[in-house]
C-alpha positions as CSV (number, residue, x, y, z in Angstrom):
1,X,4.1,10.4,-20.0
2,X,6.7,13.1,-19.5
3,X,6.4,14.5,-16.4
4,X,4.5,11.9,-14.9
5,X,6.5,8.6,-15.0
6,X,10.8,8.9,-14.5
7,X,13.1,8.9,-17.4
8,X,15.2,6.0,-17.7
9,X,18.2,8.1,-17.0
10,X,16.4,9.4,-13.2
11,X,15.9,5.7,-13.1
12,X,19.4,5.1,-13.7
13,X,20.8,8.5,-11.0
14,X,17.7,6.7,-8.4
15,X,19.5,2.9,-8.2
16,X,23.1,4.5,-8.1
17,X,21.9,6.2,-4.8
18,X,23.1,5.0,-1.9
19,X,19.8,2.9,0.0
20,X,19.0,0.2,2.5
21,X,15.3,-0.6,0.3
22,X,13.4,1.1,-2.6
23,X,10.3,1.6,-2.5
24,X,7.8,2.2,-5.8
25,X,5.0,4.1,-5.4
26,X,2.8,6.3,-7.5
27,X,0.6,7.1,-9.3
28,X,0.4,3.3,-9.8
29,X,3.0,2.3,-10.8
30,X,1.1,-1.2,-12.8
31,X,0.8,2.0,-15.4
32,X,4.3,2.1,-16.0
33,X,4.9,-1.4,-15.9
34,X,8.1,-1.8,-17.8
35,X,9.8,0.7,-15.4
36,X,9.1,-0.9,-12.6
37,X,10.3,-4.4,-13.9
38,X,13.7,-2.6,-14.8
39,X,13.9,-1.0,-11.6
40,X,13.3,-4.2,-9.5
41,X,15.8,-6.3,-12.0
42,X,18.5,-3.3,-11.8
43,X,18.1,-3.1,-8.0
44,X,20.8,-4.4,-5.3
45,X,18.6,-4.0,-2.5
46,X,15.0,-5.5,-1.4
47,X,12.0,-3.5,-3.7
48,X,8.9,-2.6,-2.5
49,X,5.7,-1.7,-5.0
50,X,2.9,-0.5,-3.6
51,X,0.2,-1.1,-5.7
52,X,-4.2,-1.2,-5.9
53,X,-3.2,-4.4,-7.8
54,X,-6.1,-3.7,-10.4
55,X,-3.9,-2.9,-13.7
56,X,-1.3,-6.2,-13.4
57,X,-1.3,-9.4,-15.2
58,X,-1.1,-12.8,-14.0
59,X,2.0,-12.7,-15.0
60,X,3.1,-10.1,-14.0
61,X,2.2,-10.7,-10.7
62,X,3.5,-13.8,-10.5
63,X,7.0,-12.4,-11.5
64,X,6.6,-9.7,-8.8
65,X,5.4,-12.2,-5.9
66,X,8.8,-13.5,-6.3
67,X,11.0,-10.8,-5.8
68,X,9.4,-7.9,-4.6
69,X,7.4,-7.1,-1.7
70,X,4.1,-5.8,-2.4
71,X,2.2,-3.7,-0.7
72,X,-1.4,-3.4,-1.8
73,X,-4.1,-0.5,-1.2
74,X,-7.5,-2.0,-0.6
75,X,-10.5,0.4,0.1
76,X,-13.1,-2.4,1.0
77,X,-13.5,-6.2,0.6
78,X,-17.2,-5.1,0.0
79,X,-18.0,-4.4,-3.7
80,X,-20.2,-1.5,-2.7
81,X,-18.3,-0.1,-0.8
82,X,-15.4,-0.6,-3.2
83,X,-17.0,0.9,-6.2
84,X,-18.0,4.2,-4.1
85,X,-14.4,4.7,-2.3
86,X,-13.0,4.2,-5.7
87,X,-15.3,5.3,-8.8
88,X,-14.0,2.6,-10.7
89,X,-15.5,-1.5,-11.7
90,X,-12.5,-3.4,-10.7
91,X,-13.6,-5.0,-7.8
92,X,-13.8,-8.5,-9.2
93,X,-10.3,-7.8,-10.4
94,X,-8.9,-7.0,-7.5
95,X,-10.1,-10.9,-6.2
96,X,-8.4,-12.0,-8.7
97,X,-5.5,-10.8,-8.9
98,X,-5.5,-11.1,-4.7
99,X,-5.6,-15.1,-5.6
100,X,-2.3,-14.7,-7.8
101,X,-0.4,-12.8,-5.4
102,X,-1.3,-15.3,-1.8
103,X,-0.3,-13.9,1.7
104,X,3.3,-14.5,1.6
105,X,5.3,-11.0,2.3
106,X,2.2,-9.6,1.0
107,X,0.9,-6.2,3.4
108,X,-2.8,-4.8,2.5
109,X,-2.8,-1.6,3.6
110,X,-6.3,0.2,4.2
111,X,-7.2,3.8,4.4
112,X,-10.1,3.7,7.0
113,X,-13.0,6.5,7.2
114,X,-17.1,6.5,7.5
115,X,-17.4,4.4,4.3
116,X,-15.1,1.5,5.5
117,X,-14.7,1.7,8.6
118,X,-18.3,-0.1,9.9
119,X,-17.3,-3.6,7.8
120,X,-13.6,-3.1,8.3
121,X,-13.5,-6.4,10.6
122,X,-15.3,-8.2,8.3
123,X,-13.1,-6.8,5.3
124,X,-9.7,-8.4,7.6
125,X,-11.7,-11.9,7.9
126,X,-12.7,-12.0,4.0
127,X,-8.5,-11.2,3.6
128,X,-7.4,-13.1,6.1
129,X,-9.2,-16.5,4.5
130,X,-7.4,-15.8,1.3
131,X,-3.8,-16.2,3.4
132,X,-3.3,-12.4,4.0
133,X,-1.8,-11.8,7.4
134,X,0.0,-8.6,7.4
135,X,-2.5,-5.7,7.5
136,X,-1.2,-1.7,7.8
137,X,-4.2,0.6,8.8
138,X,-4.3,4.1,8.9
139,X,-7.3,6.6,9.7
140,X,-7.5,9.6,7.3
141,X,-7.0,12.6,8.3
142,X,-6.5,16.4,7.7
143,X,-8.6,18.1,5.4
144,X,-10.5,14.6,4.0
145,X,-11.6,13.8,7.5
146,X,-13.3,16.1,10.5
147,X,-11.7,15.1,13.7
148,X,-14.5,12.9,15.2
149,X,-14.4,11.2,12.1
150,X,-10.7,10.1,12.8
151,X,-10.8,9.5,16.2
152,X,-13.5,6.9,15.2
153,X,-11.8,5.5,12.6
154,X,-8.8,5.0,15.2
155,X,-11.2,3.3,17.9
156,X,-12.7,1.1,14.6
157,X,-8.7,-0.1,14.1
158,X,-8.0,-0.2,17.9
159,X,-11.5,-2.7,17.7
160,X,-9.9,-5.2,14.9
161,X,-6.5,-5.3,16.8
162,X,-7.5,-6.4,20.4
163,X,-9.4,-9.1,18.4
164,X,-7.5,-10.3,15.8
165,X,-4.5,-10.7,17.6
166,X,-3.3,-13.6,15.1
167,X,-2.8,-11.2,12.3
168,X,-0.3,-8.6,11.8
169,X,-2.0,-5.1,12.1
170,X,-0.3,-2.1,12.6
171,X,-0.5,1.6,12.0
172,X,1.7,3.3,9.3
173,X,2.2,6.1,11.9
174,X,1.5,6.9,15.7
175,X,-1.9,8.0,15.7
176,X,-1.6,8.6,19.6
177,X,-2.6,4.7,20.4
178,X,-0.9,2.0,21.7
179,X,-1.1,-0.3,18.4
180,X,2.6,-0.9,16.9
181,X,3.4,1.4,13.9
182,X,5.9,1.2,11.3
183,X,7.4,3.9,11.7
184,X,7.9,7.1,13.4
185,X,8.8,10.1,11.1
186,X,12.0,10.1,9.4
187,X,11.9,13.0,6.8
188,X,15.0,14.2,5.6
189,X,16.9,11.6,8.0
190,X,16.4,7.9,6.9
191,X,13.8,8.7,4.5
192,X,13.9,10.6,0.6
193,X,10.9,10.6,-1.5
194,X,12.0,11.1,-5.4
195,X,9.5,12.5,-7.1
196,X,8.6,11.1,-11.2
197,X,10.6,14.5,-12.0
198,X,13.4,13.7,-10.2
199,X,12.7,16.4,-7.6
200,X,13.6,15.2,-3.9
201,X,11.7,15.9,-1.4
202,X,11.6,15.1,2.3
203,X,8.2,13.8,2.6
């Protein structure tokens, strides 16, 4: 769709940038499909997709496993819970396509609030036996969340850290805790977002 998905020529001005990683995003980006595969072919540095996984194909996601980090949104490991967060049916297609991709370099992140954030430990164990070890956990916040609301949702991922420490969790930003993050912000320095018009923006 015009507008909403790059032109092969952005594509072409985005891999001629100078870049330490690329990361895909969206959107989804499984809904342009074929850009995405000629992005990660075309690239000379590691590619990232993140991804809700729902809209690949075995295939596909076999092809991606192998060269591509993925990083993959999961509301809930509860179907419930899944199909209210979401509005969609694809929970049982999420499990499977989970199976296809393994652990491996493989991050679930998870956007935690009042409807996850009760069964998130459980959610980490139900990931963690499938081989997923890398987990990124961030507590909304701003206007989709009232502050007590984060601040529980930060104790809730401050809970699953101090006992899980065999997995991987982190935040995706400092959330004023002691848990590792990936990142502190570097907008404008390290860090360009491209949007699918080819505007750049810093954040």
């Amino acid at each position: 769709h015009p507008g909403l998905t790059m032109s092969y020529a952005t594509l072409d001005k985005v891999l001629a940038l100078p870049k330490s990683r690329l990361v895909i995003s969206g959107g989804e980006p499984s809904l342009c499909r074929d850009e995405v595969f000629y992005m990660v072919k075309q690239s000379d540095v590691p590619v990232a997709v993140n991804t809700n996984l729902t809209c690949w194909t075995r295939e596909d996601l076999q092809s991606l496993s192998q060269s591509v980090r993925l990083q993959i949104s999961v509301p809930s490991m509860f179907k419930d819970e899944y199909e209210s967060i979401t509005g969609s049916l694809n929970y049982a297609r999420l499990l499977e396509n989970l199976d296809y991709v393994g652990g491996g370099n493989t991050i679930i992140a998870i956007a935690v609030h009042s409807r996850n954030r009760d069964r998130l430990a459980q959610s980490l164990s139900r990931l963690a036996v499938r081989g997923f070890r890398s987990f990124m956990l961030q507590p909304v916040y701003g206007a989709a969340a009232r502050e007590d609301d984060f601040e529980a949702s930060v104790r809730a991922i401050e809970n699953v850290y101090n006992t899980n420490r065999h997995l991987n969790i982190f935040f995706l930003a400092h959330c004023g805790s002691s848990m590792p993050a990936t990142h502190q912000c570097s907008a404008g320095r390290g860090r360009l977002v491209i949007l699918s018009n080819g505007d750049i923006v810093p954040c």
